[in-house]
VMD Tcl script that draws the C-alpha trace (Angstrom):
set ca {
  {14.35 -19.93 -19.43}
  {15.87 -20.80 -22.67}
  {14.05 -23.21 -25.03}
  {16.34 -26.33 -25.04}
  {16.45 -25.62 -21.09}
  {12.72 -26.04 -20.87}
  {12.86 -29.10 -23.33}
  {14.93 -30.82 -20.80}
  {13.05 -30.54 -18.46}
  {9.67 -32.34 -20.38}
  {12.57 -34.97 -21.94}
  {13.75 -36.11 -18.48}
  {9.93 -36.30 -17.25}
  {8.79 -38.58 -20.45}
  {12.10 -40.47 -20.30}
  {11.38 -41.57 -16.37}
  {7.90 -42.40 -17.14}
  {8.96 -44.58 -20.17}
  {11.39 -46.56 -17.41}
  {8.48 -46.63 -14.50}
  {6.04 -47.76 -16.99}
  {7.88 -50.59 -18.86}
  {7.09 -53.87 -18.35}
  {9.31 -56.04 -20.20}
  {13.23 -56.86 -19.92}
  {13.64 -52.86 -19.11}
  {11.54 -53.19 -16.01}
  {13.21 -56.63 -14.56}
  {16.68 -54.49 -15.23}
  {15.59 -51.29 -13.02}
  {14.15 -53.60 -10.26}
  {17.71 -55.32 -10.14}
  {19.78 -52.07 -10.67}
  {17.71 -50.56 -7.72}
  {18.24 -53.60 -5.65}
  {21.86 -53.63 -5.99}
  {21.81 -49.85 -4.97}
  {19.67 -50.39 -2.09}
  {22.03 -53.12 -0.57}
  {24.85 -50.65 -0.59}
  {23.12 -47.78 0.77}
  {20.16 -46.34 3.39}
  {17.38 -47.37 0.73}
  {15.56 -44.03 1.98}
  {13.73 -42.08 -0.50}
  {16.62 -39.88 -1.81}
  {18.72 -43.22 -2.32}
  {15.64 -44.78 -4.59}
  {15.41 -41.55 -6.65}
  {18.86 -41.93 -7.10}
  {19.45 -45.20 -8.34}
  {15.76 -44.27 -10.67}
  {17.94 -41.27 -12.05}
  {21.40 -42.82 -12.09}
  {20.10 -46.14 -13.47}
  {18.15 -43.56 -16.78}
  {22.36 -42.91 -17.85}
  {24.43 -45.88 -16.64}
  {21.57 -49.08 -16.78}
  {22.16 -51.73 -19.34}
  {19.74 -53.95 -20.91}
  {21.18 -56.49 -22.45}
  {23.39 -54.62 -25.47}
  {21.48 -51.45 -24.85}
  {21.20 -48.49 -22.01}
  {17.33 -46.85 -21.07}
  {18.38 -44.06 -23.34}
  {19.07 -46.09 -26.33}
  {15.49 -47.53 -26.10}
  {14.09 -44.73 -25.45}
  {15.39 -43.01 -28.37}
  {14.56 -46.40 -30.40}
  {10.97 -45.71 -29.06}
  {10.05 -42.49 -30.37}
  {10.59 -42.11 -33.93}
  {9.42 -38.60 -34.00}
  {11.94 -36.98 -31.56}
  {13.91 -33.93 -33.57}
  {17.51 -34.36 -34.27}
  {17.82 -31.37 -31.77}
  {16.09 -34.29 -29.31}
  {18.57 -36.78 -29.57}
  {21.76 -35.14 -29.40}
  {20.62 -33.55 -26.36}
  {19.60 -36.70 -24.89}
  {22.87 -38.58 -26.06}
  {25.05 -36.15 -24.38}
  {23.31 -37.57 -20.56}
  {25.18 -40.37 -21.01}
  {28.26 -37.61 -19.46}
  {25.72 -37.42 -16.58}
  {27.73 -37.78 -13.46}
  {27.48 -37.14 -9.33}
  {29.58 -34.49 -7.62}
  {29.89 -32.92 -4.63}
  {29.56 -29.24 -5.72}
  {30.52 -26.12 -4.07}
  {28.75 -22.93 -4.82}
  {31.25 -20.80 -5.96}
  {28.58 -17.85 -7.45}
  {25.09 -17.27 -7.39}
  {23.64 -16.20 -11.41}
  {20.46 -15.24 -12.34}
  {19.50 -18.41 -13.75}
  {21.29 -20.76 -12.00}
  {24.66 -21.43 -10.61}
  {28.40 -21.68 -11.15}
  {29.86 -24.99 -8.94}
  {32.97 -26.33 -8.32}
  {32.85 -30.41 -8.10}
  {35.28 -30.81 -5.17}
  {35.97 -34.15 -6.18}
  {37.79 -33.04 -9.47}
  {38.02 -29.16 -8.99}
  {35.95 -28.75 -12.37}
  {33.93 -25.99 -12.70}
  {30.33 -25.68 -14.05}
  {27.51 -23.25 -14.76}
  {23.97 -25.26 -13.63}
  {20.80 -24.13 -14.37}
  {17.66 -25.36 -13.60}
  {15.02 -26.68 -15.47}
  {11.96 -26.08 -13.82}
  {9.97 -24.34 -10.58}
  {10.47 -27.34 -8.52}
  {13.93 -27.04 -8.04}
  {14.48 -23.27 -8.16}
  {12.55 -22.95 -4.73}
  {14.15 -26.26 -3.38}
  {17.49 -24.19 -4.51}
  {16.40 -20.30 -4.08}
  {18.09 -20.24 -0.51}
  {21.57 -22.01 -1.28}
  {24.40 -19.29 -0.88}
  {27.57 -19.09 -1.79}
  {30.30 -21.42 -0.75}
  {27.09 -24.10 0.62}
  {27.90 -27.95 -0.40}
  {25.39 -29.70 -2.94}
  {25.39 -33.46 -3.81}
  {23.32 -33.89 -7.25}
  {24.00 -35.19 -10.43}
  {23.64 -32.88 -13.11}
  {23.22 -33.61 -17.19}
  {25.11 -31.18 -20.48}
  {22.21 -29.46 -21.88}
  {24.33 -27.11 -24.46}
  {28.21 -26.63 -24.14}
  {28.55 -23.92 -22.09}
  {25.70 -24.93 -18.85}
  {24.30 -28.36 -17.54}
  {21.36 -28.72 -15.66}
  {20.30 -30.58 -12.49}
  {19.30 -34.44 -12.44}
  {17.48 -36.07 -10.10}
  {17.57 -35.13 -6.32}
  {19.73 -32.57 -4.21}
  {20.63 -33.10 -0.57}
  {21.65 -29.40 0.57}
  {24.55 -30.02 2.82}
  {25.10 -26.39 3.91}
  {28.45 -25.14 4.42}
  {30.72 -27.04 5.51}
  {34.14 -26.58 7.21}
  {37.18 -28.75 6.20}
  {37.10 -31.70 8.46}
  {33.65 -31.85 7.78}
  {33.87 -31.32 4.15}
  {37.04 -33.99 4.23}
  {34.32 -36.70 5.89}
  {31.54 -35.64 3.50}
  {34.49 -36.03 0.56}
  {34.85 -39.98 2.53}
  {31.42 -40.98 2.45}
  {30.89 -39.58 -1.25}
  {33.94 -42.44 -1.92}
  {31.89 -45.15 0.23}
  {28.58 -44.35 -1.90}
  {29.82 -43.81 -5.22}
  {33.31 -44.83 -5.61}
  {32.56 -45.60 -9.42}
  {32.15 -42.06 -9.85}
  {34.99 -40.46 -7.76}
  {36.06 -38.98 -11.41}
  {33.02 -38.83 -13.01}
  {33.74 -35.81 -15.11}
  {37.93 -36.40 -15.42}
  {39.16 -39.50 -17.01}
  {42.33 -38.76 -17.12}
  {42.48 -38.12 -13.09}
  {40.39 -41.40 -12.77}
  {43.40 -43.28 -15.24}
  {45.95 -41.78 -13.48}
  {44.54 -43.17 -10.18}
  {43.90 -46.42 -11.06}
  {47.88 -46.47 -12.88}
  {49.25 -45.18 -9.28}
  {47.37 -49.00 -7.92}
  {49.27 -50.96 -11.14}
  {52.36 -48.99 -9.86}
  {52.10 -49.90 -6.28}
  {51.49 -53.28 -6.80}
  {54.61 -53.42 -8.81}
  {56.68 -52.50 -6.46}
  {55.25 -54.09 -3.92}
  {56.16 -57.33 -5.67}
  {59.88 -55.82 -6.37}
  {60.29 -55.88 -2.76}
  {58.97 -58.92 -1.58}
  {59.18 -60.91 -4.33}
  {55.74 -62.23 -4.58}
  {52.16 -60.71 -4.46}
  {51.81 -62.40 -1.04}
  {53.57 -62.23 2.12}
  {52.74 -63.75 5.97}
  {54.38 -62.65 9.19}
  {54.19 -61.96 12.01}
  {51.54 -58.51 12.83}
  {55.02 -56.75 14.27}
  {56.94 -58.25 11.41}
  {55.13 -57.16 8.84}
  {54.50 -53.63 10.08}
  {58.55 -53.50 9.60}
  {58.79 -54.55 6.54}
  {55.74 -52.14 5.19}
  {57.82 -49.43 6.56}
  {60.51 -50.64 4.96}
  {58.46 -50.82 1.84}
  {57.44 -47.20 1.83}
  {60.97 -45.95 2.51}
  {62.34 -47.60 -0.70}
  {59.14 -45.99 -2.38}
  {59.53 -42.61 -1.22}
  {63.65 -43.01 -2.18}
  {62.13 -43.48 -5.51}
  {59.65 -40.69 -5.96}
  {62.64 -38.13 -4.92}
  {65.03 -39.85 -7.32}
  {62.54 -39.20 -10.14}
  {61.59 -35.67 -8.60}
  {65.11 -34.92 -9.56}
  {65.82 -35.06 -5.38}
  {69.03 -36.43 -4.13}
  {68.10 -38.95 -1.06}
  {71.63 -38.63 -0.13}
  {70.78 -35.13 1.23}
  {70.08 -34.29 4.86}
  {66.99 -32.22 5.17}
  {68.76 -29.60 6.46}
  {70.89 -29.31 3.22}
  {68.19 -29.52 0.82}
  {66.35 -26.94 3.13}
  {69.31 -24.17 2.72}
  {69.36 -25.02 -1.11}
  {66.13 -23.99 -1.14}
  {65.95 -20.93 0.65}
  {63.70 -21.17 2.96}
  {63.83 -20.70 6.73}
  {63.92 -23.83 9.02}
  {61.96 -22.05 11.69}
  {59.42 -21.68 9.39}
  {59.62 -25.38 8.04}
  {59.93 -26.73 11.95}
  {56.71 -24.30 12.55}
  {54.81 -25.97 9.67}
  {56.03 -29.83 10.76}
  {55.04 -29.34 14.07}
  {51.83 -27.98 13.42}
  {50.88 -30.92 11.18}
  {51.78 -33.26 14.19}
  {55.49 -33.70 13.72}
  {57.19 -34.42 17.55}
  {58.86 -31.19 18.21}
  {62.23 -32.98 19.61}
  {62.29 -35.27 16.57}
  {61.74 -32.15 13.92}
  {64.69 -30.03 16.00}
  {66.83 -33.39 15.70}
  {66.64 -33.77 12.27}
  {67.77 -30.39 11.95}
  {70.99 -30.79 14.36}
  {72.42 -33.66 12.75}
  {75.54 -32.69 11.30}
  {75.72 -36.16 9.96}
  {74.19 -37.74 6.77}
  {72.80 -40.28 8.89}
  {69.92 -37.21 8.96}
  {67.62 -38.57 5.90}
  {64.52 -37.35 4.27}
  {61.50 -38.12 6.57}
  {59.04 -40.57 5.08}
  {55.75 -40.37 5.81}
  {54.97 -42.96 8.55}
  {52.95 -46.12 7.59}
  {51.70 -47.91 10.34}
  {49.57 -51.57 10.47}
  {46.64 -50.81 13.03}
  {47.49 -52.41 16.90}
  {44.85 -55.12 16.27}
  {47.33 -56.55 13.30}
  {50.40 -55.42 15.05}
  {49.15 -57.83 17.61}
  {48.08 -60.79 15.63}
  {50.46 -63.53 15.45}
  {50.25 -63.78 11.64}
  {48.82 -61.11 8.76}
  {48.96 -61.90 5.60}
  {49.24 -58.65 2.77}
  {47.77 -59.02 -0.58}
  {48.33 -57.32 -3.52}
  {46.64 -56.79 -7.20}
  {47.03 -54.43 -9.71}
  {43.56 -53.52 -10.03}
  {41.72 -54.78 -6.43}
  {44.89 -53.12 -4.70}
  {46.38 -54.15 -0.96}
  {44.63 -56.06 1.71}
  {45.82 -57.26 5.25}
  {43.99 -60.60 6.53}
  {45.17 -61.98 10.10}
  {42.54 -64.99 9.13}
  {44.20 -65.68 5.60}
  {46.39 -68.44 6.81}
  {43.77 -70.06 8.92}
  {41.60 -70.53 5.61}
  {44.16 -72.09 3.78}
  {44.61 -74.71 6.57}
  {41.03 -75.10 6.56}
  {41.61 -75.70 3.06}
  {44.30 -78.00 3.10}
  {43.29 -80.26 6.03}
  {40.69 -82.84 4.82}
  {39.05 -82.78 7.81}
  {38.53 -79.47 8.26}
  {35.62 -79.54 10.67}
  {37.32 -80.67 13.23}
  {39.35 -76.85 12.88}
  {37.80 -74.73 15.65}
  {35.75 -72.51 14.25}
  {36.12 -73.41 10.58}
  {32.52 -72.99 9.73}
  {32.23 -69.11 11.31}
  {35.37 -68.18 9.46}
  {34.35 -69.60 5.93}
  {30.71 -67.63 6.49}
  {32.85 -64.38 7.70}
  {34.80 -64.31 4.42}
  {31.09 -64.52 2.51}
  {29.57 -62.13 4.70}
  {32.09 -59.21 5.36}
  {32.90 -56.76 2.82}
  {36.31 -56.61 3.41}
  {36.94 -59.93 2.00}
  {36.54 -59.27 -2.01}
  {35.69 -60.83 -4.86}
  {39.67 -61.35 -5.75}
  {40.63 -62.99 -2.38}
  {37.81 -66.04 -3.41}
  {39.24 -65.91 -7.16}
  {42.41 -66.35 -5.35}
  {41.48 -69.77 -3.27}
  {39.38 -71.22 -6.10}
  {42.58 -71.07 -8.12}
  {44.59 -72.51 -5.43}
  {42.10 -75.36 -3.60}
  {39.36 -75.63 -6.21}
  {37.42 -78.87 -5.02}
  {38.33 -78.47 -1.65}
  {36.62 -75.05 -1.50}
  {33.66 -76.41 -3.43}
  {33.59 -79.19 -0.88}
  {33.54 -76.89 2.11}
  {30.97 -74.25 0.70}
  {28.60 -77.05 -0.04}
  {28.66 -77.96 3.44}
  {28.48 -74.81 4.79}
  {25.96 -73.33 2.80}
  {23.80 -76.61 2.66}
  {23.89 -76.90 -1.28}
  {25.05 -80.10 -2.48}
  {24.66 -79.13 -5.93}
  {26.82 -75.93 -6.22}
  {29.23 -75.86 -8.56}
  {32.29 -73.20 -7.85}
  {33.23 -72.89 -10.99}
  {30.22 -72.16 -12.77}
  {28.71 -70.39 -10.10}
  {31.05 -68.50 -7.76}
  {30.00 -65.06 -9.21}
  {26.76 -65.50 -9.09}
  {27.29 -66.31 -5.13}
  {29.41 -63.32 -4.40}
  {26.81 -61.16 -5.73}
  {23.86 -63.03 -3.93}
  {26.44 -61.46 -0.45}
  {26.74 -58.15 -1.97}
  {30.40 -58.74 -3.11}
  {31.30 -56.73 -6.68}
  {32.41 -58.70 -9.56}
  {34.81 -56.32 -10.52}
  {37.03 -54.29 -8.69}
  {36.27 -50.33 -7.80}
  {39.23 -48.35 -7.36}
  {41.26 -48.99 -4.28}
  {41.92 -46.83 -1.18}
  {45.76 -47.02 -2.13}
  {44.77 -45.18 -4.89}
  {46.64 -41.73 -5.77}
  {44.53 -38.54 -4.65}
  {44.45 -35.17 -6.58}
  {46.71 -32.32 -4.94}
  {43.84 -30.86 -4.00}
  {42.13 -33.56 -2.07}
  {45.36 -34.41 -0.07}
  {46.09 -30.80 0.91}
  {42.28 -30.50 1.56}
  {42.73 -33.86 3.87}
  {45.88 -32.77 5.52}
  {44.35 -29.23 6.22}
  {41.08 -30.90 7.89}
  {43.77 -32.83 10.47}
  {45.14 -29.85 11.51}
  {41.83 -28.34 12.49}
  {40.99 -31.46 14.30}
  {44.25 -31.66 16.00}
  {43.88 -28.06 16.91}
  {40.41 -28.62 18.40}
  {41.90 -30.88 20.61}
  {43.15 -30.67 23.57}
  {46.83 -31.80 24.23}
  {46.89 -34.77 26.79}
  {50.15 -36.13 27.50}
  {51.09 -38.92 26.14}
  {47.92 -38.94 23.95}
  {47.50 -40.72 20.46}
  {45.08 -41.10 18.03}
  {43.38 -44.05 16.97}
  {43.55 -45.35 13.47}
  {42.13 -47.71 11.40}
  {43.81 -48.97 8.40}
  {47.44 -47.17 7.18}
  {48.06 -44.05 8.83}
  {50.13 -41.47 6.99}
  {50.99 -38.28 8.48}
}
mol new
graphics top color blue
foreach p $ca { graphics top sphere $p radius 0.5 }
foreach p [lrange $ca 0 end-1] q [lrange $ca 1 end] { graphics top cylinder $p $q radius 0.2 }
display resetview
C-alpha cells in the first residue's frame, strides 16, 4: 500500500474522532446535520455513518466546513497533509459498477455520470468487506481523491450485487430519492445542464400559457399538456436541423433505414402495432412526427379542477387542492369551508407540497395565511414572515429547491431507463386490453 494511501487512512480516522469528540458549535452542527438526514431516510446504522461521513466534506459551521477546523486545529500537519485533505471536499456518492478487478483495488464506473475511477482501499477493514465483489457487481459508497490518478473509499459500502436493468433503473430511482443533491456529484457541467433544461421548460411553459399558472379542468388540462409537449418536441426537431413538415415515413427513406426494422423497434418499446403500420401508410402529410405521449395520471384526469405550477428552479407541480386553498384563503370565514383545517395541515405535512408553493400564498394572502396557520397550529404569536422557513423545516420541507424530476437525463440514463421497460414489458404477460399504471407523467 502506497504511503499517502496509508496516510489516508489514519487522516480520515483522526478527522472523525475530532467531529465525535467536539463539544462546542461543531458538535450542535453534526447533531442537526444528522437529524436532517435521519428525517429523510431509514435512520439505520448505514444511514448514520453516512450522514457522520458525508457531514466530514459538505457540513458548515457557521463560515467554516469540519475540514477547515480541523486543519485550523493541527498546526503541525505537513503541507503533503493538507492538500490531501483539501481535495475531500470533491468527495461525492455514486452508484459504481465494477468494471475490473486490480490488485489493489478497483476500476468503477459511477452509473450516475458514466465517469470512470480507479479506487483503492485504505485499510484491512474494507479489503475483506470488498475481497468478494466481482466484476460488473453494483456498489453505493462515497469515495475521496487521494493522488490524481486513484481515490479511495469513504465511509460505508452497501454491496448491491449485480443487478439487471430494471433493477439497476429502480436502484438508479431511489439513489435520486436519497441523494438528489448529488445526482452529479462528480460532473458539473451535466448537473448545469440539467438544472438549464428546468429554466428552459419553464420558459416555455409560460410561452404557451401565458402565465406560470394555469386551472382546468383534470381532462382539460391533460389536453393542453399534450398540446404543450407537441409544440416542444416541434421545437427540438427544428433546432435538430429536422423538418416537422416531414411524414415519418419520408424522413425514414432519407435516412436509409428499413421501416420493418424501425416498426420492429417501436413495437417492441410498446408502440400499438396498428398505430405504428398507420403512420407508415399515410400517403398524406397529415402523418406527423410521433411525440412522445404525456399523460396526467386518472386520479387528476378525474378531478374537476388541477392546477399546474411552474418555476424555473422548483420545476412543475399539479395540485387538484390548489384552488380550494386559495378559497380558504380568500373567504374570511374560512372555517366554515369543509375540511379547511385537514387541507391547510396536508399542505404542511406532505412532501409534495414545497417550500415554493407556501412562498407562493404568502406573497399572494399574507395576513390571511398568517391568520389561518395561527389557528391551526395553535400559535398566536407566529409571525409568517419572519418565521415561515423556520416552520417548513420544523415539517421536513427544504428551503431551497433540489433539482426537479422534469429535469433533463444523460443519454445514458434514458436509454438505460427505456431498456429496463422493455425487459419489464417482456416479462409480462400480454392481457388484452391491459395497461399499466402510472404515477406522475408517463412518457413512452
Amino acid at each position: 500500500m502506497d504511503d499517502i494511501l496509508e496516510r489516508s487512512h489514519q487522516l480520515q480516522q483522526d478527522i472523525t474522532d475530532f467531529v465525535f469528540d467536539a463539544e462546542d458549535e461543531l458538535a450542535k452542527a453534526l447533531e442537526t446535520y444528522a437529524a436532517e438526514k435521519s428525517s429523510r431516510s431509514s435512520g439505520d446504522s448505514y444511514q448514520k455513518d453516512l450522514a457522520i461521513d458525508s457531514f466530514i466534506t459538505e457540513g458548515r459551521v457557521g463560515d467554516s466546513s469540519p475540514l477547515d477546523l480541523y486543519i485550523q486545529s493541527q498546526p503541525e500537519l505537513s503541507q503533503s497533509d493538507r492538500k490531501l485533505i483539501t481535495s475531500w471536499y470533491h468527495t461525492f456518492i455514486g452508484l459504481f459498477a465494477v468494471t475490473k478487478i486490480l490488485d489493489d483495488g478497483f476500476e468503477l464506473m459511477n452509473w450516475l455520470t458514466a465517469k470512470h475511477y480507479i479506487v483503492k482501499p485504505n485499510n484491512t477493514k474494507i479489503q475483506k468487506e470488498l475481497f468478494r465483489v466481482k466484476d460488473g457487481e453494483i456498489i453505493l459508497t462515497r469515495i475521496s481523491p487521494v493522488t490524481d490518478t486513484y481515490w479511495t473509499f469513504s465511509g460505508p459500502q452497501t454491496l448491491m450485487g449485480k443487478l439487471g436493468k430494471p433493477k439497476l433503473a429502480v436502484a438508479i430511482g431511489k439513489f435520486k430519492d436519497n441523494h438528489r443533491n448529488q445526482l452529479y456529484g462528480d460532473a458539473p457541467d451535466l448537473l448545469e445542464e440539467a438544472w438549464l433544461s428546468v429554466e428552459q421548460y419553464h420558459q416555455q411553459f409560460v410561452d404557451f400559457f401565458e402565465s406560470d399558472e394555469v386551472t382546468l379542468p383534470g381532462y382539460q388540462l391533460n389536453k393542453k399538456i399534450a398540446e404543450f409537449q407537441e409544440v416542444m418536441t416541434q421545437k427540438r426537431l427544428e433546432a435538430a436541423g429536422i423538418d416537422p413538415s416531414k411524414s415519418l415515413d419520408e424522413i425514414v427513406q432519407e435516412s436509409g433505414i428499413e421501416q420493418e426494422e424501425i416498426q420492429a423497434v417501436a413495437e417492441e418499446l410498446g408502440a400499438d402495432s396498428k398505430t405504428v403500420s398507420q403512420m407508415f401508410s399515410s400517403t398524406n402529410k397529415s402523418s406527423k412526427m410521433v411525440m412522445p405521449k404525456v399523460d396526467l395520471p386518472a386520479e387528476l384526469k378525474k378531478a374537476e379542477q388541477v392546477t399546474a405550477l411552474s418555476h424555473p428552479r422548483w420545476g412543475q407541480m399539479f395540485l387538484p387542492t390548489y384552488a380550494k386553498v386559495k378559497q380558504i384563503l380568500e373567504t374570511e370565514d374560512w372555517q366554515s369551508i369543509e375540511g379547511a383545517e385537514k387541507l391547510i395541515r396536508f399542505y404542511l405535512e406532505d412532501k409534495s407540497i414545497n417550500a415554493f408553493i407556501w412562498h407562493r400564498l404568502t406573497e399572494q394572502y399574507p395576513a390571511q395565511l398568517e391568520k389561518i396557520v395561527q389557528t391551526v397550529l395553535q400559535r398566536p404569536e407566529f409571525n409568517l414572515q419572519k418565521n415561515l422557513d423556520t416552520l417548513l423545516q420544523e415539517f421536513s420541507k427544504p428551503i431551497e429547491p433540489e433539482l426537479p424530476d422534469i429535469a433533463s437525463v444523460p443519454i445514458h440514463l434514458h436509454n438505460l431507463f427505456q431498456e429496463a421497460v422493455v425487459e419489464v414489458s417482456k416479462s409480462k404477460p400480454k392481457g388484452k386490453g391491459q395497461k399499466q399504471s402510472t404515477k406522475g407523467f408517463q412518457r413512452l
